[in-house]
N, C-alpha and C positions, 0 to 999 in steps of 0.2 A: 241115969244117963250121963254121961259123960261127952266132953269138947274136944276132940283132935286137932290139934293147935299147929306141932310138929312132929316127926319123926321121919324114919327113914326111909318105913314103907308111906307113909302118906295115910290118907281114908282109904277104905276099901267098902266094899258091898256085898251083904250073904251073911251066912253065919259062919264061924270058927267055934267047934267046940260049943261051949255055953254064954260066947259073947256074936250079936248080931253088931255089923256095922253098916251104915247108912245114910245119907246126904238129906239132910232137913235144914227147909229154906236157906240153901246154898253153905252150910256149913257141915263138915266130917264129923258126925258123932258116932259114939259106941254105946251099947245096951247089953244086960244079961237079958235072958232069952225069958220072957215071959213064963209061969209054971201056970198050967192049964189049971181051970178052974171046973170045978163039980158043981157052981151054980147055976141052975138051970136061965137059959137068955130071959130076960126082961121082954114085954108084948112090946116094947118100944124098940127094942134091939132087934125082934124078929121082924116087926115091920120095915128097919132101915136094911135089915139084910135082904128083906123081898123085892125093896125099892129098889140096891142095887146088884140084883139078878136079872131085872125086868130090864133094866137100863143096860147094865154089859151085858146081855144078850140080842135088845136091839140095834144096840148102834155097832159093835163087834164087824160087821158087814161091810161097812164103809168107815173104817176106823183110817182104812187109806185116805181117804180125801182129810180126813180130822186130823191126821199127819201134817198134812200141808196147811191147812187153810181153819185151822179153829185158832183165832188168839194171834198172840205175838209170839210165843215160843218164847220168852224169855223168862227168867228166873228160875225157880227148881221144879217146878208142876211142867209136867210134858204138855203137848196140846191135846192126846186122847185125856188124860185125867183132867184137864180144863173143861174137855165135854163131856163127860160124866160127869163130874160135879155139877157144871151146869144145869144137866139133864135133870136130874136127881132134884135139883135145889128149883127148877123154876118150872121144869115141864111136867111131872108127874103130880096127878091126885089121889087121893084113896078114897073108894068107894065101897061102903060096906069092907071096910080092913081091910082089901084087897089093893095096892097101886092099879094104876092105869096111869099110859100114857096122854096126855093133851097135845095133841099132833098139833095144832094152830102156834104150838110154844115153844117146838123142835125147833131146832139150829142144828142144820148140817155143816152150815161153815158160819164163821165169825170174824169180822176184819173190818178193815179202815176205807176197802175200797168202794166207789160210788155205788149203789145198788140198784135195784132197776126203775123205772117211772112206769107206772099206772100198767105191772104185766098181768096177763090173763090166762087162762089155758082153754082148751076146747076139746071135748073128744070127738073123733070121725069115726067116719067107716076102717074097720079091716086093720082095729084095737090101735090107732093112732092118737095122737095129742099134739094139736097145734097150739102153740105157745104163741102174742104177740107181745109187744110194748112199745113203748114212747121212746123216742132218741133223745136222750141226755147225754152226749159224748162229749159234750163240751162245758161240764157243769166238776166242778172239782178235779177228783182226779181219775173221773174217768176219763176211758180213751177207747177210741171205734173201733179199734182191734182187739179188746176186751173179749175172753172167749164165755161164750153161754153154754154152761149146761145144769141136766137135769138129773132131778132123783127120783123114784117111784117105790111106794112099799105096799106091797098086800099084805094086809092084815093076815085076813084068812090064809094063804099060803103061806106066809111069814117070808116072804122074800122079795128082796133091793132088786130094780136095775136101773144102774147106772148109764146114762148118757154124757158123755163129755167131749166136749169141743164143738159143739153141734153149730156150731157159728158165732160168730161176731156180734158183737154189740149194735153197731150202724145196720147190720141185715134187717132188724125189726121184728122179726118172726124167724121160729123154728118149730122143726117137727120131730117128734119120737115114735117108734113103734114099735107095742111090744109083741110079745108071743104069741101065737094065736091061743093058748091055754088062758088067755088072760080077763077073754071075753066073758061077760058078764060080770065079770068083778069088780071088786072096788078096790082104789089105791088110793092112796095120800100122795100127792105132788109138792116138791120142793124146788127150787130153780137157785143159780148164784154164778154171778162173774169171776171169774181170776184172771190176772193181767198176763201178758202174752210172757211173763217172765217166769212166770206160776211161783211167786214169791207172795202176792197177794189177793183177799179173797172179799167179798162182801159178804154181808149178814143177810144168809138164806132164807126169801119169803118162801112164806108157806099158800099154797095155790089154789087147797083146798082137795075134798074127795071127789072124786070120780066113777062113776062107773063106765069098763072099757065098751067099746060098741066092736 
């Protein structure tokens, strides 16, 4: 591996031929092109590729939101591979060799902004979820126009919906409704602020499972 220091064309990214070039931890290097190996993966190598298959398949979904609101954005790690790593490093276990996710240790989003006080969620009638909590708007930095919203994942279907903007921070309470397809099942709920400039995000609690009515 080699340092690109200077030159004409500068760093570049991809392959050329039999050299790959690349941007690691903010510097331009260049590599020849690895020669594939005939030794069969390591049971420790098979488990960290299952771990993330399991993880870019879940969160792949809402990679949008993980765009805006996972991390600082700063240095050479994007903010999706900030929440893969994460994901991978603190919310997955293995059971019987198998990964699994620990939904109570997901982070849909990650930030500096104030998060919510003592929120709850509730299912109603006619597959809805009323969310409440506490008014903190005047407690760091949040602010009462802080916009709320929500996430939901069914397992069993293997599918997100997204809620966003669903109201303000000083409202107290908001509501979601999902599909009628939804009824009987169960979801994982997640909730998180971003500031009305959507520059920043709080650390997304987790709400807990549900089954919809």
């Amino acid at each position: 591996m080699a340092r690109i220091t200077k030159g004409i064309l500068g760093g570049f990214s991809g392959k050329v031929g039999t050299i790959v070039g690349a941007n690691w931890r903010g510097q331009d290097i260049i590599r020849s092109t690895p020669k594939p190996s005939s030794r069969p993966p390591s049971e420790k190598q098979l488990l960290q590729q299952s771990k993330f298959k399991l993880v870019i398949s879940f969160l792949q979904p809402i990679n949008s939101i993980q765009k805006r609101y996972f991390g600082s954005g700063t240095g050479s790690k994007s903010r999706v591979n900030m929440a893969v790593s994460y994901t991978i490093n603190e919310a997955v276990e293995v059971v019987g060799d198998v990964p699994q996710l620990m939904y109570n240790k997901v982070l849909i989003t990650r930030g500096d902004l104030a998060g919510f006080q003592n929120v709850s969620a509730t299912p109603q009638a006619a597959q809805a979820i009323v969310l409440n909590w506490e008014d903190n708007s005047v407690q760091g930095n949040a602010n009462a126009a802080d916009k709320v919203n929500a996430v939901c994942y069914c397992e069993e279907l293997g599918t997100f919906e997204i809620f966003e903007s669903l109201g303000e921070r000083s409202f107290l309470t908001a509501a979601v409704t999902l599909q009628s397809y939804y009824a009987g099942k169960t979801v994982q709920v997640w909730v998180y602020f971003n500031n009305t400039t959507e520059t920043l995000a709080c650390n997304s609690p987790y709400l807990g499972t549900f089954t919809i009515l």
